[in-house]
mmCIF file of the C-alpha atoms, coordinates in Angstrom:
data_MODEL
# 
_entry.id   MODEL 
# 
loop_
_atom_site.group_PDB 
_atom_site.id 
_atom_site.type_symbol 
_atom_site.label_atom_id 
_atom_site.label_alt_id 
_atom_site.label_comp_id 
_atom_site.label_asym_id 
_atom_site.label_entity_id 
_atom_site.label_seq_id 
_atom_site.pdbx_PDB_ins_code 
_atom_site.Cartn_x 
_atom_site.Cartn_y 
_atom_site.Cartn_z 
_atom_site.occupancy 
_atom_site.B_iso_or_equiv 
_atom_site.pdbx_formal_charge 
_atom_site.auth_seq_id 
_atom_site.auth_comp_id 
_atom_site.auth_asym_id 
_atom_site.auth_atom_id 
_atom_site.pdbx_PDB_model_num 
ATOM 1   C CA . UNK A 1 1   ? 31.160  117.091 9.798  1.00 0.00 ? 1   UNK A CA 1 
ATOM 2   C CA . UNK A 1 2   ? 28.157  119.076 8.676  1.00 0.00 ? 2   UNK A CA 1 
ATOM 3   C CA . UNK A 1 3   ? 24.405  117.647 9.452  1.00 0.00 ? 3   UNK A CA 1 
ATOM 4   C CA . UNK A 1 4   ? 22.173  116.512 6.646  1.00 0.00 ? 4   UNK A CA 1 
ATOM 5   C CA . UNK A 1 5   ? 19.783  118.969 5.063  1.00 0.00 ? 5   UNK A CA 1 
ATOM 6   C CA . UNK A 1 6   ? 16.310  119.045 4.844  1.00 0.00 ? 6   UNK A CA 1 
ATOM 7   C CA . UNK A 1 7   ? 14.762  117.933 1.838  1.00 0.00 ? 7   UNK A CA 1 
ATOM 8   C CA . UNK A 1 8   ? 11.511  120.142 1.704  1.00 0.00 ? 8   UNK A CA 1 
ATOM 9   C CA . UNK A 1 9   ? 8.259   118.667 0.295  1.00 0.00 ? 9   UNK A CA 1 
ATOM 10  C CA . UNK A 1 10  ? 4.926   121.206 1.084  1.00 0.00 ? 10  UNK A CA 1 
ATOM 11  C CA . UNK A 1 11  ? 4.751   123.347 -0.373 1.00 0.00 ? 11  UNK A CA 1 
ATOM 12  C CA . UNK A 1 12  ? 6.368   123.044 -3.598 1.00 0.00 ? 12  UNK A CA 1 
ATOM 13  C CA . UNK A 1 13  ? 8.337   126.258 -5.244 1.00 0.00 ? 13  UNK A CA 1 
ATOM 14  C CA . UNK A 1 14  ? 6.484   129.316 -6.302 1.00 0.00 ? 14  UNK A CA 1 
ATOM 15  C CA . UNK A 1 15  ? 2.944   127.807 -4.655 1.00 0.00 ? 15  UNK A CA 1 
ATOM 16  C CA . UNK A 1 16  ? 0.137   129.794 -4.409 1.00 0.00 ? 16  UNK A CA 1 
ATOM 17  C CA . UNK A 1 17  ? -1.353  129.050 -0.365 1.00 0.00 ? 17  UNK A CA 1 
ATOM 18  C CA . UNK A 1 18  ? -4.156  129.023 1.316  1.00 0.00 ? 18  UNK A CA 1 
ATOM 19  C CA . UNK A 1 19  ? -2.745  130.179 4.773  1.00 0.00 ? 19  UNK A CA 1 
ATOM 20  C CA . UNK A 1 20  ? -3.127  128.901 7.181  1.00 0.00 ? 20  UNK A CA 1 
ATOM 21  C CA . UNK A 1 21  ? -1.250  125.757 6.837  1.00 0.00 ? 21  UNK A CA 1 
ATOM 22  C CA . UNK A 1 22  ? 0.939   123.396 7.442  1.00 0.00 ? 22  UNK A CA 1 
ATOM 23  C CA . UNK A 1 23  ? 4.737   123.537 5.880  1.00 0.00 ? 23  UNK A CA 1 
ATOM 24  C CA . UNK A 1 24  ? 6.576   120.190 5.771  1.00 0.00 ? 24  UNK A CA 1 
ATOM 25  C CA . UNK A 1 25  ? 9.607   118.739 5.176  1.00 0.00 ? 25  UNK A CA 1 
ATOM 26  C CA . UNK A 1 26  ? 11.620  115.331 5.495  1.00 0.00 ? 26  UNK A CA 1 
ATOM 27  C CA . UNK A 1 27  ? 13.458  114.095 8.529  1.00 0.00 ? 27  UNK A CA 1 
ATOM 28  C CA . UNK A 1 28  ? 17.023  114.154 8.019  1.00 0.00 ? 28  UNK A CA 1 
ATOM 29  C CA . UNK A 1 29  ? 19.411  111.282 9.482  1.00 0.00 ? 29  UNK A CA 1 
ATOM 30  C CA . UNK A 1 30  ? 20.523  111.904 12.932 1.00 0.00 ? 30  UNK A CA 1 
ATOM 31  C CA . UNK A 1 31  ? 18.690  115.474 13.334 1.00 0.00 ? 31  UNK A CA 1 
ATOM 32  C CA . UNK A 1 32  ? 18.183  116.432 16.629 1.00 0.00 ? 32  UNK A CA 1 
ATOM 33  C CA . UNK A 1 33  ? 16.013  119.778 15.842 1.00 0.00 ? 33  UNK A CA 1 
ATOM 34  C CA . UNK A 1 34  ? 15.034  121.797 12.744 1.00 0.00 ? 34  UNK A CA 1 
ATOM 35  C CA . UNK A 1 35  ? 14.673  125.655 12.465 1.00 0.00 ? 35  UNK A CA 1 
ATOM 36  C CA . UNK A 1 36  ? 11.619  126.249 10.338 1.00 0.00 ? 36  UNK A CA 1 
ATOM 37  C CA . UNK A 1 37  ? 12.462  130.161 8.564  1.00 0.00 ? 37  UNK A CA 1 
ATOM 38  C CA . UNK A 1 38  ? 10.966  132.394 7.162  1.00 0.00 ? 38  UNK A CA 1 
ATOM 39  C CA . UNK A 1 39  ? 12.460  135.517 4.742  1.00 0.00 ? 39  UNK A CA 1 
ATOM 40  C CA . UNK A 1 40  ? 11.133  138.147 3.267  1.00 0.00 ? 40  UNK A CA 1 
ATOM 41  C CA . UNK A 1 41  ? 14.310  138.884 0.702  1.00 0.00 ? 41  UNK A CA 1 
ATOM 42  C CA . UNK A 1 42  ? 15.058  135.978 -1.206 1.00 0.00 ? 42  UNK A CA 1 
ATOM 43  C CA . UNK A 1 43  ? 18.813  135.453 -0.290 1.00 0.00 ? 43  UNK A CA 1 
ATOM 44  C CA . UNK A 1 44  ? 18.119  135.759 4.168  1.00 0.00 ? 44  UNK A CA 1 
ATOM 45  C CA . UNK A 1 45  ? 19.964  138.826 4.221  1.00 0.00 ? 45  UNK A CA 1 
ATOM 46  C CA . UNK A 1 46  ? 17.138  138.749 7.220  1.00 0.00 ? 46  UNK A CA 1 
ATOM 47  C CA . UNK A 1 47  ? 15.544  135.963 9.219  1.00 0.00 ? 47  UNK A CA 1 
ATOM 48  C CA . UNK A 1 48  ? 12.247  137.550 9.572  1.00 0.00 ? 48  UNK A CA 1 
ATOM 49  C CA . UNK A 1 49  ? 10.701  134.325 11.617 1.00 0.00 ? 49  UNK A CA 1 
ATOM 50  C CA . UNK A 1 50  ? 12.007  131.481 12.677 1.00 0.00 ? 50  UNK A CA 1 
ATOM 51  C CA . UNK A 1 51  ? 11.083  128.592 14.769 1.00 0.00 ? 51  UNK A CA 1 
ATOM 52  C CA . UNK A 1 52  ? 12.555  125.626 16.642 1.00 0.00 ? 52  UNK A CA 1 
ATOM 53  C CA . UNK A 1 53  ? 10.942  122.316 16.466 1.00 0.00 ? 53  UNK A CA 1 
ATOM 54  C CA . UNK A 1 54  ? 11.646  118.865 16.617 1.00 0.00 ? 54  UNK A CA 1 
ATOM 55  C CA . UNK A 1 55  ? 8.880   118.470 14.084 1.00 0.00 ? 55  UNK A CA 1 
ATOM 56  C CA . UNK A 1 56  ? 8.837   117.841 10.298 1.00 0.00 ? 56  UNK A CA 1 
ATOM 57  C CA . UNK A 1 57  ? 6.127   119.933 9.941  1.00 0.00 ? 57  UNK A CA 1 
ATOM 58  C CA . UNK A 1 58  ? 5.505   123.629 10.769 1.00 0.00 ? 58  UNK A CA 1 
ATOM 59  C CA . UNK A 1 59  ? 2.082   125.748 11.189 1.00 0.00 ? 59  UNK A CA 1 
ATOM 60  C CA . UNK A 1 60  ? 2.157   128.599 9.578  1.00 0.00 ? 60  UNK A CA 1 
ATOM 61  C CA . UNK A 1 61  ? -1.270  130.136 11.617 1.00 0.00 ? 61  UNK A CA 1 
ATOM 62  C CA . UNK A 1 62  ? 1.798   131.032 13.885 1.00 0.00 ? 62  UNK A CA 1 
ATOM 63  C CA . UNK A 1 63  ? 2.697   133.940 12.009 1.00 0.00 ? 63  UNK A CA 1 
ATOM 64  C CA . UNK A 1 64  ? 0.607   136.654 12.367 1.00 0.00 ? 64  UNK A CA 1 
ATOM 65  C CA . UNK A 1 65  ? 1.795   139.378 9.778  1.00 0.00 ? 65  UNK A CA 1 
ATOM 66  C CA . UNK A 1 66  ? 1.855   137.531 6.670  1.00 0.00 ? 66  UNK A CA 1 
ATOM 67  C CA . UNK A 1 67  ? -0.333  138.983 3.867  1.00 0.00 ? 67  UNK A CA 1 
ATOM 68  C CA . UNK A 1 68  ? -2.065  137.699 1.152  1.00 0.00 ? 68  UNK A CA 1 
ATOM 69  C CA . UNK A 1 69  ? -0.795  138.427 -1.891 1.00 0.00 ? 69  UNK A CA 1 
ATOM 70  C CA . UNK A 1 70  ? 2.331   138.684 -0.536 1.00 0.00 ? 70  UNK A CA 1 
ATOM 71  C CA . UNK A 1 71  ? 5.416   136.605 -1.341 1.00 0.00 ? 71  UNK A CA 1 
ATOM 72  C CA . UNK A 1 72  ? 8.022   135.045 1.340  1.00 0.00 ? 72  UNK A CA 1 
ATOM 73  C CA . UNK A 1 73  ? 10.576  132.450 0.648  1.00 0.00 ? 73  UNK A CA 1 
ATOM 74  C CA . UNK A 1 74  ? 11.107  129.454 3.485  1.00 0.00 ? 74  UNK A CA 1 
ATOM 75  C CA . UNK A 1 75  ? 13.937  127.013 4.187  1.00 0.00 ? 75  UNK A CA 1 
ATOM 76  C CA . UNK A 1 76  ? 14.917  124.847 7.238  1.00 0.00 ? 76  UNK A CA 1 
ATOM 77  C CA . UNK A 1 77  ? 18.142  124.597 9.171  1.00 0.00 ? 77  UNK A CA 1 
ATOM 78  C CA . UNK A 1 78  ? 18.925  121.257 10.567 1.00 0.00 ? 78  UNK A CA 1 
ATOM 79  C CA . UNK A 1 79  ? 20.998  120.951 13.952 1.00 0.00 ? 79  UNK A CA 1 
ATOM 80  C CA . UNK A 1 80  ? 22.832  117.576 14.495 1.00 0.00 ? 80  UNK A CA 1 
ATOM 81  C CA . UNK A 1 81  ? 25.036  116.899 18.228 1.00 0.00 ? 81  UNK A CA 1 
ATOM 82  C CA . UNK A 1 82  ? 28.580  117.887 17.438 1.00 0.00 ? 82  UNK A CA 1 
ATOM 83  C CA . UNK A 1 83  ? 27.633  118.609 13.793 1.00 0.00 ? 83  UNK A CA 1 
ATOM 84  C CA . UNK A 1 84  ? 27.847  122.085 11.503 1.00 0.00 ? 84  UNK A CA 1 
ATOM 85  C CA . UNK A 1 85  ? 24.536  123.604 11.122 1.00 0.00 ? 85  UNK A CA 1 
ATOM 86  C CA . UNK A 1 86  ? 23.255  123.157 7.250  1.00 0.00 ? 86  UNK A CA 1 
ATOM 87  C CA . UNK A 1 87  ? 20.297  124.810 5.578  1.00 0.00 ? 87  UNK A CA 1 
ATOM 88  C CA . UNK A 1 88  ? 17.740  123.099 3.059  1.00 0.00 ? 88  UNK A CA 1 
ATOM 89  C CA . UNK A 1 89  ? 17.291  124.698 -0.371 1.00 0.00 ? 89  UNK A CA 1 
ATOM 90  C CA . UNK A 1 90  ? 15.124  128.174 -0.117 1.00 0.00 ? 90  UNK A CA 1 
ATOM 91  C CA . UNK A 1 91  ? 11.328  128.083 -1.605 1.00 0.00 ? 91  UNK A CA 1 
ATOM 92  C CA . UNK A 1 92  ? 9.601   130.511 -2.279 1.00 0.00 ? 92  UNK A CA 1 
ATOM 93  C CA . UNK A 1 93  ? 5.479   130.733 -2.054 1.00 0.00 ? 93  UNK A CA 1 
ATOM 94  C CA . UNK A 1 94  ? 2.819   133.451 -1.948 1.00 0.00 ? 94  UNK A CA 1 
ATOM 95  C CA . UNK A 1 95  ? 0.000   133.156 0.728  1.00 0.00 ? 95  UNK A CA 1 
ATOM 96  C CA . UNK A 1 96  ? -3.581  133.634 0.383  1.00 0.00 ? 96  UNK A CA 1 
ATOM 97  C CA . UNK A 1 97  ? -5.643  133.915 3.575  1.00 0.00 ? 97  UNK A CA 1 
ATOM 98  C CA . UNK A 1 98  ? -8.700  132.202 4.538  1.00 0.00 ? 98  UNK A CA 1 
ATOM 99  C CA . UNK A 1 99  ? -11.875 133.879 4.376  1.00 0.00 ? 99  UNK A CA 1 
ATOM 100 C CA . UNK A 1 100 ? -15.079 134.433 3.103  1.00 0.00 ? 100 UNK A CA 1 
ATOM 101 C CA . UNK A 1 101 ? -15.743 135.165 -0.848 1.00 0.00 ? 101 UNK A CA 1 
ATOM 102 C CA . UNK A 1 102 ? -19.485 135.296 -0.941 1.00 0.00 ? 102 UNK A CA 1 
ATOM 103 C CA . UNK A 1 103 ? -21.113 137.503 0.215  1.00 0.00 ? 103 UNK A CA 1 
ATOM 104 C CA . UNK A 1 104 ? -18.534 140.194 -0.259 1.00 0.00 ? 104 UNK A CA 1 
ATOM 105 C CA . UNK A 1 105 ? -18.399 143.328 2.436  1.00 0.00 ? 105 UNK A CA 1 
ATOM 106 C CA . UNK A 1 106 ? -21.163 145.389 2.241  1.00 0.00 ? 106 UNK A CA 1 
ATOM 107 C CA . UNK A 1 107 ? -22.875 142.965 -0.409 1.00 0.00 ? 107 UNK A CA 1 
ATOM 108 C CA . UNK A 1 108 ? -27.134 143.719 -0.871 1.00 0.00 ? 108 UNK A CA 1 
ATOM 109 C CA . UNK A 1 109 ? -28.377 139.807 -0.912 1.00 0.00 ? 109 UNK A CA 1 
ATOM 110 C CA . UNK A 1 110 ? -31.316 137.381 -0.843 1.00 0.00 ? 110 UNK A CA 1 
ATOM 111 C CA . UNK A 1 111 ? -32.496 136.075 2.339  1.00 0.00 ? 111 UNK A CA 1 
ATOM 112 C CA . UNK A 1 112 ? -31.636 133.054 1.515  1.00 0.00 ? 112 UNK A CA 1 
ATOM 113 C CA . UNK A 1 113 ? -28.238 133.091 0.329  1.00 0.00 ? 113 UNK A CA 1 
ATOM 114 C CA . UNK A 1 114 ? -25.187 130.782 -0.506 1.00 0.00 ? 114 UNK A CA 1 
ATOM 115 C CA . UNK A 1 115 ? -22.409 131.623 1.946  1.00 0.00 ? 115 UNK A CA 1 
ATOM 116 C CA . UNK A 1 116 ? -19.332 130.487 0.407  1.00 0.00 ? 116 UNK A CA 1 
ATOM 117 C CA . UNK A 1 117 ? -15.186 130.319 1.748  1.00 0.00 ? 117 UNK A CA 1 
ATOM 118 C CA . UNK A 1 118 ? -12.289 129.368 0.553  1.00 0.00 ? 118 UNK A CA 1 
ATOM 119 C CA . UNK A 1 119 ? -11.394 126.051 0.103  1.00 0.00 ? 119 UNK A CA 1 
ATOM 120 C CA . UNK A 1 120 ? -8.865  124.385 2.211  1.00 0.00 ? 120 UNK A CA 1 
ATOM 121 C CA . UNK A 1 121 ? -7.063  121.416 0.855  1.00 0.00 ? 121 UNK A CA 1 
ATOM 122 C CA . UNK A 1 122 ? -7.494  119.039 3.242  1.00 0.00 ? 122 UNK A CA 1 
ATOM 123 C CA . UNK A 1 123 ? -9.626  116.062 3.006  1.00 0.00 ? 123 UNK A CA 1 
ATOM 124 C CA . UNK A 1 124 ? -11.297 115.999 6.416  1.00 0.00 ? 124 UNK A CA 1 
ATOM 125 C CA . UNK A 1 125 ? -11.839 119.841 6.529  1.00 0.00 ? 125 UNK A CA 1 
ATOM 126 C CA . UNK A 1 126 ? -15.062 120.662 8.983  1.00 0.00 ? 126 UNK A CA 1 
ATOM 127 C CA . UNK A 1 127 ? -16.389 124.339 7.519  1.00 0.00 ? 127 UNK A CA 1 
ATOM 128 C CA . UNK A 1 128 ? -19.020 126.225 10.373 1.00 0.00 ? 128 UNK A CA 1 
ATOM 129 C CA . UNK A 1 129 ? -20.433 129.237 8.783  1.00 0.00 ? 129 UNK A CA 1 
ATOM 130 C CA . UNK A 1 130 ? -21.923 131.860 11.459 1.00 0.00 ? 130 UNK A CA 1 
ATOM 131 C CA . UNK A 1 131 ? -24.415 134.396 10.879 1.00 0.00 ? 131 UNK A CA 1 
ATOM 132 C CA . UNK A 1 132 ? -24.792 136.955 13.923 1.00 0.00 ? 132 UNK A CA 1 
ATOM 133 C CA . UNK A 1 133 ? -26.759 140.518 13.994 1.00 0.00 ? 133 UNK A CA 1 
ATOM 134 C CA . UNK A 1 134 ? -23.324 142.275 15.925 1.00 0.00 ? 134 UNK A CA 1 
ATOM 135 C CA . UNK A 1 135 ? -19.992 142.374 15.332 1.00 0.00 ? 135 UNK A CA 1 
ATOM 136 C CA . UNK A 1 136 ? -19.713 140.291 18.443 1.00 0.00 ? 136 UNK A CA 1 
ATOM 137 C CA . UNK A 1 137 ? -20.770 137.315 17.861 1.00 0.00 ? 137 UNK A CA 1 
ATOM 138 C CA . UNK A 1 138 ? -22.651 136.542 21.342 1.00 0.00 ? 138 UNK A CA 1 
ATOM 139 C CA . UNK A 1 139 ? -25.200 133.552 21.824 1.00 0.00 ? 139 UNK A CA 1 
ATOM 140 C CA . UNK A 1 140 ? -27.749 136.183 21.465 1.00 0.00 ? 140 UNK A CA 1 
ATOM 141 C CA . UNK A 1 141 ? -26.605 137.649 18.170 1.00 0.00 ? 141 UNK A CA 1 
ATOM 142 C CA . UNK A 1 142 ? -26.006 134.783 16.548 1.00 0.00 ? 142 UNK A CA 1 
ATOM 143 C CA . UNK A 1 143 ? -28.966 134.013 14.194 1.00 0.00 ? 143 UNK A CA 1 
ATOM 144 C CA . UNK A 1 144 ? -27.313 131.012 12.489 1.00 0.00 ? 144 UNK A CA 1 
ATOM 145 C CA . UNK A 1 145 ? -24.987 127.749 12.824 1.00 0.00 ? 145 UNK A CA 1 
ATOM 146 C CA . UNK A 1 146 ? -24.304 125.140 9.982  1.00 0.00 ? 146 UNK A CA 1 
ATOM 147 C CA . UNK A 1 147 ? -22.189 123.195 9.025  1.00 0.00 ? 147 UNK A CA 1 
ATOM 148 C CA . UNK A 1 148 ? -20.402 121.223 5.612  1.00 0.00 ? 148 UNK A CA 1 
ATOM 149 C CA . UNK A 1 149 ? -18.006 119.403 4.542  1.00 0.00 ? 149 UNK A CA 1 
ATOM 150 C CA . UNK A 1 150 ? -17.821 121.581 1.413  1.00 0.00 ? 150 UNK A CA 1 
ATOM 151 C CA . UNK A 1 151 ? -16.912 125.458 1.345  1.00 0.00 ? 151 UNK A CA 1 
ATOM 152 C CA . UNK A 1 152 ? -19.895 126.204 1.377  1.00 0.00 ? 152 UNK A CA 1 
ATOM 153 C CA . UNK A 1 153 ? -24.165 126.414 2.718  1.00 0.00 ? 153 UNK A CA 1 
ATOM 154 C CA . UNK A 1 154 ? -27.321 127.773 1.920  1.00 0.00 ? 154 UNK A CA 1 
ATOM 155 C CA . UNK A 1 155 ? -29.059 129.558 4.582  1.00 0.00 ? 155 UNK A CA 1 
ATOM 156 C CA . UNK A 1 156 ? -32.725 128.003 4.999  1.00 0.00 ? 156 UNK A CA 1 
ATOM 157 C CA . UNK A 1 157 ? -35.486 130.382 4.700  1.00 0.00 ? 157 UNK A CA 1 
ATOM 158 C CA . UNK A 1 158 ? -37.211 132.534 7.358  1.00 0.00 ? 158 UNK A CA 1 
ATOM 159 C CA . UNK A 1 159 ? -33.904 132.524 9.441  1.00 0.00 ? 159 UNK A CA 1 
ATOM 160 C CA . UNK A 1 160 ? -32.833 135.967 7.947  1.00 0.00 ? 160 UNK A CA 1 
ATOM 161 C CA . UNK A 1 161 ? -35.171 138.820 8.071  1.00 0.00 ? 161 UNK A CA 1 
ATOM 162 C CA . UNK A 1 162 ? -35.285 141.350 5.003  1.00 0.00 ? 162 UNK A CA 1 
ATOM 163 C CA . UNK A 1 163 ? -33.579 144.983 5.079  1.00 0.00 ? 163 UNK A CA 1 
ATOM 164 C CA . UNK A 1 164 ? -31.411 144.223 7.900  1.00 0.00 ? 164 UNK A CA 1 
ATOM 165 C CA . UNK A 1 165 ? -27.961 144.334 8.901  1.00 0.00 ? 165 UNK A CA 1 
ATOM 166 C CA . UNK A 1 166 ? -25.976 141.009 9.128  1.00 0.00 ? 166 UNK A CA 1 
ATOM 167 C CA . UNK A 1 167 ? -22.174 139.847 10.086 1.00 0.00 ? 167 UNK A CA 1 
ATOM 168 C CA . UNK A 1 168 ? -20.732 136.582 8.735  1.00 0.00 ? 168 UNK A CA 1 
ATOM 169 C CA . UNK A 1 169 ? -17.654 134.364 9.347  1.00 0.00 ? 169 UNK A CA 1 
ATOM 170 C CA . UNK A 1 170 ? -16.051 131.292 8.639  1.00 0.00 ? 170 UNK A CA 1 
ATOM 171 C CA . UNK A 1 171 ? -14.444 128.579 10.676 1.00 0.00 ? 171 UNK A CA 1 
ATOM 172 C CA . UNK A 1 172 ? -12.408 125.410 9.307  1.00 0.00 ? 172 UNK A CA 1 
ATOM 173 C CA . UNK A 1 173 ? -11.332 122.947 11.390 1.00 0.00 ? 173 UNK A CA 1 
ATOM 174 C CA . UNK A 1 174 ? -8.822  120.289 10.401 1.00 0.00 ? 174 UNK A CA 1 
ATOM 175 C CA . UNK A 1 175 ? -6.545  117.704 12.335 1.00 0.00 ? 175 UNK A CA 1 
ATOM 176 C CA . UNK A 1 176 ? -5.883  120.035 15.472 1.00 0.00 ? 176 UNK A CA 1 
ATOM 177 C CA . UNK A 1 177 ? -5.685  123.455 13.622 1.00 0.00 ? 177 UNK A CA 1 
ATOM 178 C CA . UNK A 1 178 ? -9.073  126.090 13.896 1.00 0.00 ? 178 UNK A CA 1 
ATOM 179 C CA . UNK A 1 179 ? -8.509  129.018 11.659 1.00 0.00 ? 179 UNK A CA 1 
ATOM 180 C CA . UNK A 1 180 ? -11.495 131.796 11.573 1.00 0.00 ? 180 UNK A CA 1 
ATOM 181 C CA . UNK A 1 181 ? -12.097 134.294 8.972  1.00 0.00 ? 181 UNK A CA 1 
ATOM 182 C CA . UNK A 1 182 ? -12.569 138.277 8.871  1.00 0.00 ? 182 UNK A CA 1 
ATOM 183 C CA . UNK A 1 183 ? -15.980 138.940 9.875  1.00 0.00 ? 183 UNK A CA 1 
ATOM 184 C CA . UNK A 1 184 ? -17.935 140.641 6.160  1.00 0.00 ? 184 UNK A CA 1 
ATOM 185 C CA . UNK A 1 185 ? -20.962 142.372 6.985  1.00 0.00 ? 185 UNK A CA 1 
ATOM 186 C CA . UNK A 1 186 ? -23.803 142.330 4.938  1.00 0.00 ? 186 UNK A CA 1 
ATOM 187 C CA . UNK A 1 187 ? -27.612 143.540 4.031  1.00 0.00 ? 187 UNK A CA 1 
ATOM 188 C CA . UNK A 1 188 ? -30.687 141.489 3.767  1.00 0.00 ? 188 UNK A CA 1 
ATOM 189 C CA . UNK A 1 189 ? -32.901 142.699 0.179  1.00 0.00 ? 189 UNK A CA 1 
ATOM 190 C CA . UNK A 1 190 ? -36.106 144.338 0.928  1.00 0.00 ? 190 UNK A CA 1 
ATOM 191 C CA . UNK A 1 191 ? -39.064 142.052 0.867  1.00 0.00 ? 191 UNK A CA 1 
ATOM 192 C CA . UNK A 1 192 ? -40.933 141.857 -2.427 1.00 0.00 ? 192 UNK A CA 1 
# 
């Protein structure tokens, strides 16, 4: 006999994600594994990822090329004991990264400005926003810490000095998952 499929629930067909995130489908009766794929041709003439799990879920921070703007379509193969393989119905979504949108690269802004990423859409989502002098990141570049429970913060005044150099990032932190944005840098206004 052949093994029950999949039925797939997030996310739903032609999304739009924010990526990273967590794909998910439902258990199916007397599964003993699920291949979570991924394609970029709409009939899997190629597999271009796939993973094993005994999960009904599937992280999708595990898949380093993907692109935003991009779109990929997704299904899962369930393996039974002594059963035919079968495959769930194919999805397709298109993924948009996490990251920051304000202050954009190279932005000229106020010294005490609204930092703002994109929204995940997750209830207990923990945002840290990061404000550093280098690229680095070290203790001693790192200006400013805060964080929200909202996509975004205002930096408090006299923490950012005017006409200078500054590198941002995002981090959002959900169930078990961290995912960190590109760093943007940016420039402090003159002083009045």
């Amino acid at each position: 006999g052949k093994s029950t499929a999949a039925n797939l629930e997030y996310p739903a067909q032609n999304s739009n994600v924010l990526i990273p995130c967590y794909f998910s489908w439902n258990a199916a009766p007397k599964a003993d594994s699920y291949f979570f794929q991924i394609s970029k041709s709409a009939d899997f003439s190629t597999v271009d990822y796939e993973y094993e799990t005994t999960d009904t879920t599937f992280y999708i921070g595990k898949i380093y090329w993907l692109e935003s703007n991009e779109t990929y379509h997704w299904r899962v193969r369930t393996r039974s004991i002594n059963m035919e393989d079968t495959y769930s119905e194919i999805r397709t979504f298109t993924g948009s990264l996490f990251g920051i949108v304000s202050p954009i690269a190279e932005d000229t802004i106020s010294t005490t400005p609204t930092i703002i990423c994109d929204s995940v859409a997750i209830n207990d989502a923990q945002y840290t926003f990061e404000i550093a002098t280098a690229q680095s990141f070290t203790d001693d570049a790192i200006v400013f810490t805060g964080s929200a429970v909202a996509p975004r913060i205002v930096v408090p005044d006299s923490v950012l000095l005017a006409s200078r150099n500054y590198f941002v990032r995002a981090t959002v932190r959900f169930s078990n998952v961290v995912v960190t944005s590109d760093i943007v840098k940016f420039r402090t206004e003159a002083q009045e």
